[in-house]
C-alpha positions as a Markdown table, in Angstrom:
| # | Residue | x | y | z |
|---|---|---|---|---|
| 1 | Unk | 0.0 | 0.0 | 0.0 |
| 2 | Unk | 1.5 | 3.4 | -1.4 |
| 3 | Unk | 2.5 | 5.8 | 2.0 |
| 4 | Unk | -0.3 | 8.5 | 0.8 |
| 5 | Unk | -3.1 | 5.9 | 1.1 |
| 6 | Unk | -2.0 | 4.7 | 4.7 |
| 7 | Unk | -1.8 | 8.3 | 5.2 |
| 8 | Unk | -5.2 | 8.9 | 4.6 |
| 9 | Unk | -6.3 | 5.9 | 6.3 |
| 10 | Unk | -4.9 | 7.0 | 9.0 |
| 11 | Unk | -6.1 | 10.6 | 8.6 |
| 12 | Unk | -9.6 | 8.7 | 8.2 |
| 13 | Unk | -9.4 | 6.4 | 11.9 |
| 14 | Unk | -7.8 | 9.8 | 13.6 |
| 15 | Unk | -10.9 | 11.7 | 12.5 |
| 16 | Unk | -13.6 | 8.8 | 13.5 |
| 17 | Unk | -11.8 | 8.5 | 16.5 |
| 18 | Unk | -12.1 | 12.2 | 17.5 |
| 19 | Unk | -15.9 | 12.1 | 16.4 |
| 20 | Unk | -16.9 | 9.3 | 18.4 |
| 21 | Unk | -14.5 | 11.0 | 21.3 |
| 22 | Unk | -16.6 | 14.1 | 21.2 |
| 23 | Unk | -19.7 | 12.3 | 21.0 |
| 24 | Unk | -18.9 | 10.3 | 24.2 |
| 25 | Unk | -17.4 | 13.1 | 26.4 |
| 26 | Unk | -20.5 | 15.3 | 25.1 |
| 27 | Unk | -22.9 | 12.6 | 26.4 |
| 28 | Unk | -20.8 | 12.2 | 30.4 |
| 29 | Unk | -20.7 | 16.0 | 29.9 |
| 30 | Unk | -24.8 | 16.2 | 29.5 |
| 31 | Unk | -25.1 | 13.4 | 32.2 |
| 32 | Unk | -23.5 | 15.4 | 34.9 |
| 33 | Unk | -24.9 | 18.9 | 33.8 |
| 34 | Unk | -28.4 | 17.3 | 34.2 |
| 35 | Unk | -27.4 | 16.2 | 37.8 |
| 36 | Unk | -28.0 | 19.7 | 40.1 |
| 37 | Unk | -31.6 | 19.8 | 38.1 |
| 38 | Unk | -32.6 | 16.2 | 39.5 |
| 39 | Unk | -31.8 | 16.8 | 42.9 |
| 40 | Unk | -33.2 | 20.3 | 42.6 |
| 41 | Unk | -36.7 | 18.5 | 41.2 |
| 42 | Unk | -36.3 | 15.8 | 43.7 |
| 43 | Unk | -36.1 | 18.3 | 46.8 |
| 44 | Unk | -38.9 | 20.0 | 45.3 |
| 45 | Unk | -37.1 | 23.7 | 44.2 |
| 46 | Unk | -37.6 | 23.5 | 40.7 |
| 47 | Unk | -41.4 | 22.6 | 40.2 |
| 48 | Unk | -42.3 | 24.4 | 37.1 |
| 49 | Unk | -40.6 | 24.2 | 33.4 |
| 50 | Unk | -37.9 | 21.7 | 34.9 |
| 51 | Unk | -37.2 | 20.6 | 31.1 |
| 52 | Unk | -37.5 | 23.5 | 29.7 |
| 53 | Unk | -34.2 | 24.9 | 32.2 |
| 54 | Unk | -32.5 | 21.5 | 31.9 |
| 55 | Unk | -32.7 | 22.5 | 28.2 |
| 56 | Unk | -31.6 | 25.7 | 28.4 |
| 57 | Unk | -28.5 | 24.8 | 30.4 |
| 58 | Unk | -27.8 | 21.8 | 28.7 |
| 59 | Unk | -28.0 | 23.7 | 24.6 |
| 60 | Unk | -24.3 | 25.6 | 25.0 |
| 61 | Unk | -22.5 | 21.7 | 26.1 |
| 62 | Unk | -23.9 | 20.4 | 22.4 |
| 63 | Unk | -23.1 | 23.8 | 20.4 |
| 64 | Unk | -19.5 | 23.1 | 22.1 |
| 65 | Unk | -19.5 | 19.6 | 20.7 |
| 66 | Unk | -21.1 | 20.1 | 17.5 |
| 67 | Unk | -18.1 | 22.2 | 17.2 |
| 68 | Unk | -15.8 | 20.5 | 18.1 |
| 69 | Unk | -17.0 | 17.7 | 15.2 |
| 70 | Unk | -17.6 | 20.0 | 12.3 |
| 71 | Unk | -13.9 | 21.4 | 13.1 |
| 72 | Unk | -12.8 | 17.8 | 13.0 |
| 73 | Unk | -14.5 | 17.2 | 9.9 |
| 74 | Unk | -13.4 | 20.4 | 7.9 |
| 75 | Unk | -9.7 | 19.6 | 9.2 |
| 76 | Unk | -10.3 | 15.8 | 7.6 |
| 77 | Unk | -11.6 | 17.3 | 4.6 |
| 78 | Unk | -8.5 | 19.6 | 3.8 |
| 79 | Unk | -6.0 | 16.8 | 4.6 |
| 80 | Unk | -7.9 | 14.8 | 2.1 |
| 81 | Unk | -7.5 | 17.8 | -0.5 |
| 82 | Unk | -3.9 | 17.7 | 0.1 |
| 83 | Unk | -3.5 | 14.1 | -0.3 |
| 84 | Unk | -5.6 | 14.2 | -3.5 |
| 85 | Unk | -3.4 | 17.5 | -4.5 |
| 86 | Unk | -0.3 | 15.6 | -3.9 |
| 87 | Unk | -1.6 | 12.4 | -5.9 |
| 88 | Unk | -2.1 | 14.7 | -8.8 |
| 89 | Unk | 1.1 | 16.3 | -9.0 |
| 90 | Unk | 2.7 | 13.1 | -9.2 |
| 91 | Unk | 0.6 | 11.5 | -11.8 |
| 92 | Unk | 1.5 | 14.9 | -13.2 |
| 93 | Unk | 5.2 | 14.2 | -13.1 |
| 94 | Unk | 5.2 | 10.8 | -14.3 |
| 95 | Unk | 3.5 | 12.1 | -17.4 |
| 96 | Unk | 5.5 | 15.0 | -18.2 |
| 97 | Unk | 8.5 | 12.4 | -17.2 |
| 98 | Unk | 7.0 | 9.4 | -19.5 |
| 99 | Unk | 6.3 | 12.5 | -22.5 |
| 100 | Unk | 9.8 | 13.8 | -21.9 |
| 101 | Unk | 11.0 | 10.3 | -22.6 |
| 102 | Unk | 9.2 | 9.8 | -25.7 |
| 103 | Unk | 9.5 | 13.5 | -27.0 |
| 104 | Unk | 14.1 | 12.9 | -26.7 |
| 105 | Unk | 13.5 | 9.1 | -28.3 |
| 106 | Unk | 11.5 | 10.9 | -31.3 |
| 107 | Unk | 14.2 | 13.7 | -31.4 |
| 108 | Unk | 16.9 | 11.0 | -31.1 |
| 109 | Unk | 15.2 | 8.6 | -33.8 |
| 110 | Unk | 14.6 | 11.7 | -36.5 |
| 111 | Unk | 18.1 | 12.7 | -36.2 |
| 112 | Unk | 19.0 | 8.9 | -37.3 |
């Protein structure tokens, strides 16, 4: 396997990884914001519109996140452009190299 596709395999588990990373720490991160709201229902000081505060509270942790993954994926989508940019400048390069070749064999067999 050519180094620029284990590259971008690699690129590709990196970036799942980091997803699913967010995603998790996101979800402990929602689990212990929604803890003080519980206790506050259970104790009786937060009778009315309970969900509607957990809500609130709870909407800035999943902006962070959501984030956090779109970062992730725009990073993993410009490392891809560079590896695709750096597979087409060699293709590139061995064309102009394989033309080159032919172009001094034609020069080199008309001078015959």
């Amino acid at each position: 396997m050519a180094l620029l596709s284990r590259l971008e395999m690699l690129k590709d588990m990196v970036q799942e990884a980091i997803d699913k990373g967010a995603t998790s720490v996101e979800e402990v991160h929602k689990a212990i914001a929604r803890i003080p709201f519980e206790v506050a229902a259970r104790s009786g000081l937060l009778e009315d519109d309970l969900q509607k505060k957990q809500d609130l509270a709870l909407q800035p942790i999943g902006y962070v996140y959501d984030k956090i993954r779109e970062i992730n994926r725009l990073i993993g989508d410009m490392a891809s452009d560079v590896f695709e940019a750096i597979e087409d400048a060699k293709h590139v390069d061995n064309v102009i190299k394989e033309k080159g070749l032919d172009a001094k064999r034609e020069e080199v067999d008309g001078s015959r």
